[in-house]
ROVEX-361494 format. One record per residue: residue number from 1; residue in three letters; x, y, z of N, C-alpha, C, O, CB in turn. Coordinates in steps of 0.2 Angstrom, whole numbers, plus 5000, padded with zeros to 4 digits. Atoms other than C-alpha are relative to their C-alpha. Last residue first. Glycine has a CB too. Layout:
residues N
votor_mardo_n_X_n_Y_n_Z_ca_X_ca_Y_ca_Z_c_X_c_Y_c_Z_o_X_o_Y_o_Z_cb_X_cb_Y_cb_Z
NUM_ala_X_Y_Z_X_Y_Z_X_Y_Z_X_Y_Z_X_Y_Z
...
***
This chain:
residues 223
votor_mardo_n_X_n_Y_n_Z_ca_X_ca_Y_ca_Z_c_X_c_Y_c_Z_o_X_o_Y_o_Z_cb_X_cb_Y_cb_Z
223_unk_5003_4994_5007_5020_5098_4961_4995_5004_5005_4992_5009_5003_4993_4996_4992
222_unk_5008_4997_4999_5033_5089_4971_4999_5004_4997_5002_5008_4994_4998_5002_5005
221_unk_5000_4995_4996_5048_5080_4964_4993_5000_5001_4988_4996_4999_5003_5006_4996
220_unk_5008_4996_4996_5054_5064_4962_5001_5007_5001_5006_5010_5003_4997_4997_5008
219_unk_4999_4992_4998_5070_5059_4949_4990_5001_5003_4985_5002_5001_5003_5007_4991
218_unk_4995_5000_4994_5070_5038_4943_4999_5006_5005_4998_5004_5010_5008_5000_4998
217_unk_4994_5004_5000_5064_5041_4926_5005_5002_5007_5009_5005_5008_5004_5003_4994
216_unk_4999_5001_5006_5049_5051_4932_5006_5000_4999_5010_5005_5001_4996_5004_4997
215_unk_4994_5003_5002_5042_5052_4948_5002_4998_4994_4999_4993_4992_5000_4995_5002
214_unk_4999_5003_5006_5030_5066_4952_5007_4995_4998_5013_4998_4997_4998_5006_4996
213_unk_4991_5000_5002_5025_5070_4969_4997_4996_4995_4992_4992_4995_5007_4997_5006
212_unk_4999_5002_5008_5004_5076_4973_5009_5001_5001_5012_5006_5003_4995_5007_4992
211_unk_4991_4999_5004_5002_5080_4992_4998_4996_4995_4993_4992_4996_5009_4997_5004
210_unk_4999_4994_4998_4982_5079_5000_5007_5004_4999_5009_5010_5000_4999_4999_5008
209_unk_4995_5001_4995_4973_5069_4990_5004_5007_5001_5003_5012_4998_5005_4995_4998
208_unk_5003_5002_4993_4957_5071_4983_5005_4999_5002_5004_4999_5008_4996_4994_5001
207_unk_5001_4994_4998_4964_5082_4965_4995_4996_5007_4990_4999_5007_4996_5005_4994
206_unk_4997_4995_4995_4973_5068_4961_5000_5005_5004_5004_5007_5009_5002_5003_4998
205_unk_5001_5002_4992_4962_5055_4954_5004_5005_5004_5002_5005_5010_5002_4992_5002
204_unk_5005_4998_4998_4963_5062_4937_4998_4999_5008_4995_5002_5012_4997_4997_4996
203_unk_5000_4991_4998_4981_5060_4934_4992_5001_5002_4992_5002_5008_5002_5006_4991
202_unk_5008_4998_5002_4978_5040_4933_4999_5007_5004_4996_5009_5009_4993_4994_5002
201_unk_5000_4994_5007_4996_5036_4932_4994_5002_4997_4993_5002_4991_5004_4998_4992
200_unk_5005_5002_5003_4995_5028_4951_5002_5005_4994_5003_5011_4994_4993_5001_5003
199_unk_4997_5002_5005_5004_5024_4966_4997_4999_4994_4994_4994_4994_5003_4996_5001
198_unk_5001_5003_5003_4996_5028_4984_5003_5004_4991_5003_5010_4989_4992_4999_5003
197_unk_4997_4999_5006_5002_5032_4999_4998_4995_4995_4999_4989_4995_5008_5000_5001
196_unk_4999_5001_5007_4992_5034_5012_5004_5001_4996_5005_5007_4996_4997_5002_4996
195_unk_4999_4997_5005_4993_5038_5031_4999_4992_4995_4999_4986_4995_5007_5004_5002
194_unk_4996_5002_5004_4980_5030_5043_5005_5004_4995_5001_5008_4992_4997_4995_4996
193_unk_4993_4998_4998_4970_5041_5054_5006_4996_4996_5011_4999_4997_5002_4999_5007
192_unk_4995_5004_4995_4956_5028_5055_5006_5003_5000_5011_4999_5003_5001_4994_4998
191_unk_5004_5004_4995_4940_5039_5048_5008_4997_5006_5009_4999_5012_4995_4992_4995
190_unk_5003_4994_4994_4950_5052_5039_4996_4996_5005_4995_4999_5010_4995_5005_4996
189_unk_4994_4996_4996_4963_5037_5030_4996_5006_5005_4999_5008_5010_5007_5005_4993
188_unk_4999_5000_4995_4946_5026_5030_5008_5005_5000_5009_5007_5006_5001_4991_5002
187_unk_5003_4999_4992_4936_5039_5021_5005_4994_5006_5006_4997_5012_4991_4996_5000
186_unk_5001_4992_4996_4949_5043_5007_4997_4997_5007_5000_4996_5012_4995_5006_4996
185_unk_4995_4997_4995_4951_5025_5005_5003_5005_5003_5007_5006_5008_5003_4999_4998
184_unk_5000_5006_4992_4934_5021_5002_5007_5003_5003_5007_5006_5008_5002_4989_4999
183_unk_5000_4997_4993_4935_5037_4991_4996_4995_5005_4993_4996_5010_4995_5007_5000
182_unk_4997_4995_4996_4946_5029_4981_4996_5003_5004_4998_5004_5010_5002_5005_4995
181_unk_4993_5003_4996_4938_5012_4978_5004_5007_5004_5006_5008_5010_5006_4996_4994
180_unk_5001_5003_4994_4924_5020_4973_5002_4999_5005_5001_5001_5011_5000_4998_5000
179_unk_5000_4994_4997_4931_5034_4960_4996_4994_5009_4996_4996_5015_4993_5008_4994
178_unk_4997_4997_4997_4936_5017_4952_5002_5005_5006_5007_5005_5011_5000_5001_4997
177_unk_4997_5003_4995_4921_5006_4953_5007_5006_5003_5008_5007_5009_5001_4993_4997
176_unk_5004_5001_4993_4913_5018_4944_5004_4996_5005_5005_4999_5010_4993_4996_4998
175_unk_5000_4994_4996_4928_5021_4930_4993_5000_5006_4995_5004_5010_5000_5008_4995
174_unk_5002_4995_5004_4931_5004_4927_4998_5006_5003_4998_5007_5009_4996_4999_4997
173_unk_5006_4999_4999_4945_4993_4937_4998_5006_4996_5002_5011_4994_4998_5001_5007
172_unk_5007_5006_5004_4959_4985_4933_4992_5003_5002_4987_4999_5003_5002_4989_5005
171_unk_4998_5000_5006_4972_5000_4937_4995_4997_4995_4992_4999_4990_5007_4996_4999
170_unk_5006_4999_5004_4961_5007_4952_5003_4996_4993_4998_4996_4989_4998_5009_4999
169_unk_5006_5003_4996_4975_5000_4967_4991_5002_4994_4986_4999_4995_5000_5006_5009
168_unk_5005_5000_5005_4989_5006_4955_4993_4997_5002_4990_4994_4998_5003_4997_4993
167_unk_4997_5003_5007_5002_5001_4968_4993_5000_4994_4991_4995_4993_5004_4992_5002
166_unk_5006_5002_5004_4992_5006_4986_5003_5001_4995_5003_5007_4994_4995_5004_4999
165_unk_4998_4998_5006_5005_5006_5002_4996_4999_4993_4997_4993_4991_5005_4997_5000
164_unk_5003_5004_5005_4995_5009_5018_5005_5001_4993_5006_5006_4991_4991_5001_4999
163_unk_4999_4999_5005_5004_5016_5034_4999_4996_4992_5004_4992_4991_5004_5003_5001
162_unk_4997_4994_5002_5004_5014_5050_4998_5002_4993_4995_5007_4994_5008_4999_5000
161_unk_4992_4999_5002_4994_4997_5050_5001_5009_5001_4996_5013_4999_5003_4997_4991
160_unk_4998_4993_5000_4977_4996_5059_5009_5001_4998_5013_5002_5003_4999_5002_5008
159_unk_4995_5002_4992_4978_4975_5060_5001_5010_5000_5006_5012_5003_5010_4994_4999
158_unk_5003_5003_4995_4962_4978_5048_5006_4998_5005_5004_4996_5010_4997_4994_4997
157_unk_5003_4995_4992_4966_4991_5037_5000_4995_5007_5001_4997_5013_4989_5004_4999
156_unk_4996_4996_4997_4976_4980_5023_5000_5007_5004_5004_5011_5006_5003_5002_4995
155_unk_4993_5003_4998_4964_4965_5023_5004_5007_5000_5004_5008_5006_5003_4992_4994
154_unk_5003_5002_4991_4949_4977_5021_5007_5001_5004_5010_5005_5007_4996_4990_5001
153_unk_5001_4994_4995_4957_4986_5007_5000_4997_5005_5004_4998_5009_4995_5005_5001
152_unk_4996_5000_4999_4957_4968_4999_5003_5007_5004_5008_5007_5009_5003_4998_4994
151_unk_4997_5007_4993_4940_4963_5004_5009_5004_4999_5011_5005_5004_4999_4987_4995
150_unk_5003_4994_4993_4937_4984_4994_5002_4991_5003_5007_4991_5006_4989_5005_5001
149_unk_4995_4993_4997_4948_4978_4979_4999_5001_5007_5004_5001_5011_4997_5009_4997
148_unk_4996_5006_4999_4937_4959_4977_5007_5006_5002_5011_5005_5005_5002_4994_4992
147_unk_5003_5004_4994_4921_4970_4977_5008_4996_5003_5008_4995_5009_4992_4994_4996
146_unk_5000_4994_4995_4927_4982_4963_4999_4997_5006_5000_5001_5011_4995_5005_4999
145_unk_4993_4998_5000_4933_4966_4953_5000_5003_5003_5004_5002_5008_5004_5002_4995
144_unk_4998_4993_5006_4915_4959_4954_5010_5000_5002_5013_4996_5005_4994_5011_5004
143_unk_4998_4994_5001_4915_4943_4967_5001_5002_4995_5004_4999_4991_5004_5002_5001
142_unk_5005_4999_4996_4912_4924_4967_4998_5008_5000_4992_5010_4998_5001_4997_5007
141_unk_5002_5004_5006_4929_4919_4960_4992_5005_4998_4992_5009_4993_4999_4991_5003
140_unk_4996_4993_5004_4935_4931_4978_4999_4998_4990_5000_5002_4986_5011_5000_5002
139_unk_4994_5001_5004_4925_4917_4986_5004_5005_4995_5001_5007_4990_4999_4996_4996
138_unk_4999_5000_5006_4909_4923_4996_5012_4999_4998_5017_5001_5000_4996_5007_4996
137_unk_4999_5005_5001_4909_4922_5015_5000_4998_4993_5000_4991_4992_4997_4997_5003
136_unk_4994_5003_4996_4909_4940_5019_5001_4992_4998_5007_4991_4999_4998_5002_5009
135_unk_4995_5005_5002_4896_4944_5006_5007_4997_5002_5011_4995_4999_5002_5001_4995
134_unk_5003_5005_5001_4883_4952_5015_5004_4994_4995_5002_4988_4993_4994_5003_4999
133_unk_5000_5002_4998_4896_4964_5024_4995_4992_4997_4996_4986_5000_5000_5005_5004
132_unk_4998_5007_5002_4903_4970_5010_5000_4994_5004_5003_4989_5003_5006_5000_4998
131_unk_5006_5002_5002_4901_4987_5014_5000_4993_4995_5000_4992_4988_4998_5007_4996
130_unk_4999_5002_5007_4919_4991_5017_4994_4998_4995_4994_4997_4989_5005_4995_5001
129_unk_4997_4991_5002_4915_4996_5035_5000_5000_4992_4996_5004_4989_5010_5002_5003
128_unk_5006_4997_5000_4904_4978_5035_5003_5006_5000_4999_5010_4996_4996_4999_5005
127_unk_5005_5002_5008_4920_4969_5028_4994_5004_5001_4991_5006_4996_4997_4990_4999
126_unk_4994_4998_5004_4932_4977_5044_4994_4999_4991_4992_5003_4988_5010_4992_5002
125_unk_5002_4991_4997_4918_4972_5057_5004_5004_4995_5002_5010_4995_5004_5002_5008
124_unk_5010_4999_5001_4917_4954_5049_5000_5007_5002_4997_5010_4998_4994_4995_5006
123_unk_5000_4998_5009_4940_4955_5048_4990_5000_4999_4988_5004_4995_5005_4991_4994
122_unk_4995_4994_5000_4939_4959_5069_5000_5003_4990_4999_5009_4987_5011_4996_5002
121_unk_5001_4997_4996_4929_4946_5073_5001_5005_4998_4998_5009_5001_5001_4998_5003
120_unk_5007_5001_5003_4936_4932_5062_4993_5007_5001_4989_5008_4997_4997_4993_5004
119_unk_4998_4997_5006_4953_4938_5070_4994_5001_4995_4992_5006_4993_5006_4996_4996
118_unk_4999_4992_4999_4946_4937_5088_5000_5000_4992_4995_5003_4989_5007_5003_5005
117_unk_5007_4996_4997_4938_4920_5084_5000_5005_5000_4995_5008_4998_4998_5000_5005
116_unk_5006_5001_5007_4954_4913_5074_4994_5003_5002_4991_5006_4997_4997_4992_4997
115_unk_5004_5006_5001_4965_4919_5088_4995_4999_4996_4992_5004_4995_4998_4999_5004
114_unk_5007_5002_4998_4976_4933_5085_5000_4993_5000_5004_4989_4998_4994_5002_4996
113_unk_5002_5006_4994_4995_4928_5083_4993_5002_5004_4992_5000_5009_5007_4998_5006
112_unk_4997_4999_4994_5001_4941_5072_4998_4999_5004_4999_5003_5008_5001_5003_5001
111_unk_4993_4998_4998_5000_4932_5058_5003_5006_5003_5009_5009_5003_5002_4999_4994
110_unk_4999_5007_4999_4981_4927_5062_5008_5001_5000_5011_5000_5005_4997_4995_4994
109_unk_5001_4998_4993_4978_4948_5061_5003_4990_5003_5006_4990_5008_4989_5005_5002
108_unk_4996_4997_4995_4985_4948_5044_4998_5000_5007_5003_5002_5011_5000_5007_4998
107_unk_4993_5004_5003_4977_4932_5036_5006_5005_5005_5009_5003_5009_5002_5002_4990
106_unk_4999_5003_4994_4959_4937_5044_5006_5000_5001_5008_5002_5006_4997_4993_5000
105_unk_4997_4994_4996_4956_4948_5028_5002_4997_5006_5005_5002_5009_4995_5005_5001
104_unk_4995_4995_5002_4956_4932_5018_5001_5005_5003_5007_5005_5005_4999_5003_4995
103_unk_4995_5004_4999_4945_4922_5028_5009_5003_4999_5014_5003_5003_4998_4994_4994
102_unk_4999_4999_4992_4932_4934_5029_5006_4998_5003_5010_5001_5007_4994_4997_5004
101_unk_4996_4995_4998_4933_4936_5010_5001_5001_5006_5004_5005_5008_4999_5007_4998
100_unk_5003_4995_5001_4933_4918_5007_5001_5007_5004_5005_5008_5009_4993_4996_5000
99_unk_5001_4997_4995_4949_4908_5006_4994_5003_4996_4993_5003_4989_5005_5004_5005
98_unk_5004_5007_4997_4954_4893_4991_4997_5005_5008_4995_5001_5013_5007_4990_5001
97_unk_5005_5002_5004_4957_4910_4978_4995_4994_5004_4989_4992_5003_5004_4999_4994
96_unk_4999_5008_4998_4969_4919_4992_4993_4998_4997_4988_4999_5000_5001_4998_5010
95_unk_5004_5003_4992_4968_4937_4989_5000_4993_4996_5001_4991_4990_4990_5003_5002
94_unk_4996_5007_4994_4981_4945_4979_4995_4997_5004_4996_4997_5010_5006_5004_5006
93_unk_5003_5005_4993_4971_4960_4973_5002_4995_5003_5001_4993_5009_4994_4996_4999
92_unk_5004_5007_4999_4976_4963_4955_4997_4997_5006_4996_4991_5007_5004_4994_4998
91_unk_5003_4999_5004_4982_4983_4957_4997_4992_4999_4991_4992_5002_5003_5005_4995
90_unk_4996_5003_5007_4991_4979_4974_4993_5000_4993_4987_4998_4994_5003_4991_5003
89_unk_5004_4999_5005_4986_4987_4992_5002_4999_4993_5006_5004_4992_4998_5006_5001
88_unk_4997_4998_5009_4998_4985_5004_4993_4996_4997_4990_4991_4998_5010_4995_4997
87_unk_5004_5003_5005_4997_4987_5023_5000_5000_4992_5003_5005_4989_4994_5001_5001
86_unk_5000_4996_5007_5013_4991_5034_4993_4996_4997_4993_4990_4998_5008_4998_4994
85_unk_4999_4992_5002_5017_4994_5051_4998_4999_4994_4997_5005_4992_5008_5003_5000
84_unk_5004_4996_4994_5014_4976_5061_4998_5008_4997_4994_5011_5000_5004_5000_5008
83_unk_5004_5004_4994_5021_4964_5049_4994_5004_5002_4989_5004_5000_5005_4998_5006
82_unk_5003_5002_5008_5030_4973_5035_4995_4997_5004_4989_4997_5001_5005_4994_4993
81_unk_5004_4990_5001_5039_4981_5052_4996_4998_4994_4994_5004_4992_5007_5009_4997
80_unk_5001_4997_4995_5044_4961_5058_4995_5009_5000_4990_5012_5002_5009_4999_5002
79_unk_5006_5002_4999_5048_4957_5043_4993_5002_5003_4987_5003_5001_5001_4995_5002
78_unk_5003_4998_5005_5061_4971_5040_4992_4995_4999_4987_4997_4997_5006_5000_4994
77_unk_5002_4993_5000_5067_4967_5056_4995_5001_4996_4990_5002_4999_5004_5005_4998
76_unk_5003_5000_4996_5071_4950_5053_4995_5005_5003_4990_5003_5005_5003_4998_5002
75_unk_5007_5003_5004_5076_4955_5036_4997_4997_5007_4991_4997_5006_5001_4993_4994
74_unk_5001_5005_5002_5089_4967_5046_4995_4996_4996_4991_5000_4993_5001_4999_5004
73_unk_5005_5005_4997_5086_4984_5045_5002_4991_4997_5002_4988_4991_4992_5004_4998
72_unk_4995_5004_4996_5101_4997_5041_4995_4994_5004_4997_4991_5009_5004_5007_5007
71_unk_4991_5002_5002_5094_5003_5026_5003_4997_5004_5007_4992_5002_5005_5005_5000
70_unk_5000_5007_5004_5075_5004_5035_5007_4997_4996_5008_4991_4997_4994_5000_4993
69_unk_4993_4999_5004_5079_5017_5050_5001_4995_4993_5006_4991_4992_5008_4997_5006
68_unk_4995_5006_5002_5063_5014_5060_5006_5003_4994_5005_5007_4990_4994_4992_4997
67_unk_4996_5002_4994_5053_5027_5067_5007_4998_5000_5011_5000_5004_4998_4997_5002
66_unk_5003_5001_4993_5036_5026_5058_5006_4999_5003_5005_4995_5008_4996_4994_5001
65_unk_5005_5003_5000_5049_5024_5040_4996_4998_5007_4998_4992_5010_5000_4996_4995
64_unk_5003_5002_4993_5067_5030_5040_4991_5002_4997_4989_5007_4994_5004_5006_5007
63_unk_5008_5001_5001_5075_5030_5023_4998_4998_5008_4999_4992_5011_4999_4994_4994
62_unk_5006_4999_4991_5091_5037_5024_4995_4999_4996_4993_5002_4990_4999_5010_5006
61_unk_5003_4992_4996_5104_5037_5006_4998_4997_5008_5001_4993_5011_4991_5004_4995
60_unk_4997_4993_4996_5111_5022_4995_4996_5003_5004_4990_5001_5002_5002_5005_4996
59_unk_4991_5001_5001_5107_5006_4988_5004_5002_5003_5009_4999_5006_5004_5001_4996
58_unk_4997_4995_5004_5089_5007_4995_5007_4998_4997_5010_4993_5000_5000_5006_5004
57_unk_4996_4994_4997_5081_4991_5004_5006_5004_4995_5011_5001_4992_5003_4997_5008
56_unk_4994_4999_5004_5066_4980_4997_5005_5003_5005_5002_5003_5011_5000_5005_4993
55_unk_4999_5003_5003_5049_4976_5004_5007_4999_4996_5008_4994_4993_4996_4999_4999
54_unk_4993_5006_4994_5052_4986_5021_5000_4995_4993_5005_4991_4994_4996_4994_5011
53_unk_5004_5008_4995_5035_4995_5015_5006_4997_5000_5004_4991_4999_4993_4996_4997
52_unk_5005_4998_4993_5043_5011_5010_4999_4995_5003_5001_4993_5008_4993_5003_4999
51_unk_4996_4997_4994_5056_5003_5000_4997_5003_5005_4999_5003_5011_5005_5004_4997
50_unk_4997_5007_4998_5044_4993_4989_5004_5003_5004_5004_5000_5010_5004_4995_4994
49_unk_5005_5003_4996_5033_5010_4986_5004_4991_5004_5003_4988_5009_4992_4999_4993
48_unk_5003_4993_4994_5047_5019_4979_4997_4994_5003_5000_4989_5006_4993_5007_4997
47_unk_4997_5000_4997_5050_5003_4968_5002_5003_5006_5004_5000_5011_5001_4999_4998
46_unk_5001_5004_4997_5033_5004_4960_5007_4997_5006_5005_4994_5010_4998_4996_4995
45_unk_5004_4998_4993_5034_5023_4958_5000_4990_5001_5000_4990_5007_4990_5005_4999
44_unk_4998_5002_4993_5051_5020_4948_4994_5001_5004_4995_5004_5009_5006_5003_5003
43_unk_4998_4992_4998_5046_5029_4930_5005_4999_5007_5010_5002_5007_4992_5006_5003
42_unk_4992_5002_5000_5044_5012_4922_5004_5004_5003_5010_5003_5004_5002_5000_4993
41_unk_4996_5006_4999_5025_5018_4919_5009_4998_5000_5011_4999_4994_4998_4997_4996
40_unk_4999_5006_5003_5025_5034_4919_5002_4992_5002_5006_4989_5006_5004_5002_4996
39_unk_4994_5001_5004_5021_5045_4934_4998_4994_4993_4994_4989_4994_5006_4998_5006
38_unk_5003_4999_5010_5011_5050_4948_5006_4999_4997_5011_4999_4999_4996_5009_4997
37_unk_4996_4999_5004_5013_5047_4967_4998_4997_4991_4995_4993_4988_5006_4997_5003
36_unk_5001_5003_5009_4998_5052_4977_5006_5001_4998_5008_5006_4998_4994_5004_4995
35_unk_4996_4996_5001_4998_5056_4998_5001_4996_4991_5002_4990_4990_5006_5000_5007
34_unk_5002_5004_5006_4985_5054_5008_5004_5003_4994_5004_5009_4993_4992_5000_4998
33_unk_5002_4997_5008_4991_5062_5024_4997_4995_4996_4995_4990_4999_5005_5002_4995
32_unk_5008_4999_5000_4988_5054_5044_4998_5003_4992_4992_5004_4990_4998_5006_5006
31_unk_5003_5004_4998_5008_5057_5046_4991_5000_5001_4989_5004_5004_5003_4998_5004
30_unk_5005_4997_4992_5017_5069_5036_4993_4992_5001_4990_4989_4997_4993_5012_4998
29_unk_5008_5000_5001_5027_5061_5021_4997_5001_5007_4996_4998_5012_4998_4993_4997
28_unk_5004_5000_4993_5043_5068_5018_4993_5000_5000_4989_5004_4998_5002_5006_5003
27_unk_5007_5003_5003_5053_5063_5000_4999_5002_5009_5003_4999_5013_4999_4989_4995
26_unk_4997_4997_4993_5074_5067_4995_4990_4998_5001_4987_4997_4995_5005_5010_5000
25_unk_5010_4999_4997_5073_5054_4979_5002_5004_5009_5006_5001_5013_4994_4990_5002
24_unk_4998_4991_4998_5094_5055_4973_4992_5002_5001_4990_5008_4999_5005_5007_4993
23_unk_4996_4997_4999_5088_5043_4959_5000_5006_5005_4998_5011_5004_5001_5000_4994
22_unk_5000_4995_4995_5079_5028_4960_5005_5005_5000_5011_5003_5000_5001_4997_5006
21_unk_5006_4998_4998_5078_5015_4948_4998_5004_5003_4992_5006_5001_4998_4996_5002
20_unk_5000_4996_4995_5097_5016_4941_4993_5002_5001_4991_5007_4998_5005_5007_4999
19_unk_5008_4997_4999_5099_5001_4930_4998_5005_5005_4994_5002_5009_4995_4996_5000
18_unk_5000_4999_4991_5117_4993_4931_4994_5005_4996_4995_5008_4990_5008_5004_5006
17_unk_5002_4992_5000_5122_4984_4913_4996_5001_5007_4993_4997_5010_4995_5001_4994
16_unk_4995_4994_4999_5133_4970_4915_4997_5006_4999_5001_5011_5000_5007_5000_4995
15_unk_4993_5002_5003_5119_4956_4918_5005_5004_5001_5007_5005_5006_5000_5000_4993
14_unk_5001_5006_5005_5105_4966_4921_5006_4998_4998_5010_5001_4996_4998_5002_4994
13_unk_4995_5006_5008_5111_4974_4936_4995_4994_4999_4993_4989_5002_5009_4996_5003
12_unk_5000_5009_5003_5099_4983_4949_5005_5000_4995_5007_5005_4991_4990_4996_4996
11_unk_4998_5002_5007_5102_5002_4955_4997_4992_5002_4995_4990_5007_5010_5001_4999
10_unk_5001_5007_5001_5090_5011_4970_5003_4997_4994_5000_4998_4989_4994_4998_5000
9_unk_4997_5003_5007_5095_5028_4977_4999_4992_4999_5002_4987_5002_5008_5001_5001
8_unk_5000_5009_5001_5089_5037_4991_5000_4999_4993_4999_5003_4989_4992_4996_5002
7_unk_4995_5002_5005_5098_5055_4994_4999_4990_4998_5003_4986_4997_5007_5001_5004
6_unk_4995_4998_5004_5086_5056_5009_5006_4999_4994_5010_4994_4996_5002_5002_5003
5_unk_4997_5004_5004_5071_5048_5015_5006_5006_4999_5004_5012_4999_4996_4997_4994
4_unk_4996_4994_5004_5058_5054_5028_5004_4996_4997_5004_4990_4998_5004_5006_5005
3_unk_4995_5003_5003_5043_5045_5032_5003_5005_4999_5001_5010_4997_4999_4997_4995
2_unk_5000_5009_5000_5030_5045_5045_5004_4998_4995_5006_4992_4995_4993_4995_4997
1_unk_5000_5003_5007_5035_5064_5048_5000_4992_5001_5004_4989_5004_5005_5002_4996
***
């Protein structure tokens, strides 16, 4: 398993009120799946997904992720596995508006000390899988929305991470672009072995992955 969790639990405080995001999530994800969490908004899949990828850590329980123990991980650590283990996939793209997309996908493989030749090298081969090879040097300005998803796919395959995290990766897009984007990411998790987890209240998309869990106020189960 690339992930196992137990008894995870996530509170925040507003002021004097304590907000229980996570409740008592028990969660096993096999490595190489694709793997869909569904739910309302507010439900906790966005914080799910922040404790997978090292961006947070639980209040309570086991969460081990590729190996690693994330509760007991330092932030040096937790860099460190956000670094080399994790890509993330975000419903607005995040790409760097003064880079173009070659530039942009480069970002992960430069912070892990390629060289700008190799990385250049690495993200052009990465944009031509992604069919976007003739606009490798456009501005994300410059770009459709569907076009500015798949540079951002790129950027989260391209150092080969463990495991991709996708946060409503179709939210801003129409339904062509949609069914797109998804089965890009179907082909690279069957092309490159990557597991998936991807975060979405668009029931429709379900029936391509390989596990369906449902999060709703805090409580996962599987369907």
């Amino acid at each position: 398993m690339i992930v196992s969790a137990q008894g995870l639990t996530k509170t925040y405080h507003r002021g004097k009120e304590e907000i229980c995001a996570l409740r008592n999530v028990n969660l096993e994800i096999e490595a190489g799946s694709f793997v869909f969490i569904v739910g309302p908004s507010g439900g906790g899949k966005s914080t799910l997904l922040h404790l997978l990828g090292g961006m947070d850590q639980p209040t309570s329980g086991h969460l081990s992720v590729d190996g690693m123990n994330l509760e007991k991980a330092s932030e040096a650590q937790l860099t460190h596995f956000r670094r080399e283990k994790i890509g993330f996939v975000f419903q607005f793209y995040n790409l760097l508006a003064s880079l173009n997309a070659l530039e942009n996908v480069s970002l992960p493989l430069l912070a892990r000390g390629k060289k700008i030749k190799e990385a250049h090298t690495l993200a052009a081969e990465m944009l031509n899988f992604v069919g976007l090879d003739a606009r490798k040097k456009h501005h994300p300005a410059e770009l459709s929305g569907g076009e500015q998803q798949r540079v951002a796919i790129a950027r989260a395959v391209v150092g080969r991470p463990s495991l991709i995290m996708a946060d409503e990766p179709t939210g801003d897009l129409d339904a062509v672009n949609t069914e797109a984007v998804m089965r890009l990411m179907l082909d690279l998790n069957r092309t490159l072995g990557i597991t998936f987890v991807v975060a979405t209240h668009n029931e429709t998309l379900t029936g391509m992955g390989d596990h369906i869990f449902e999060l709703r106020n805090g409580e996962l189960k599987r369907r």
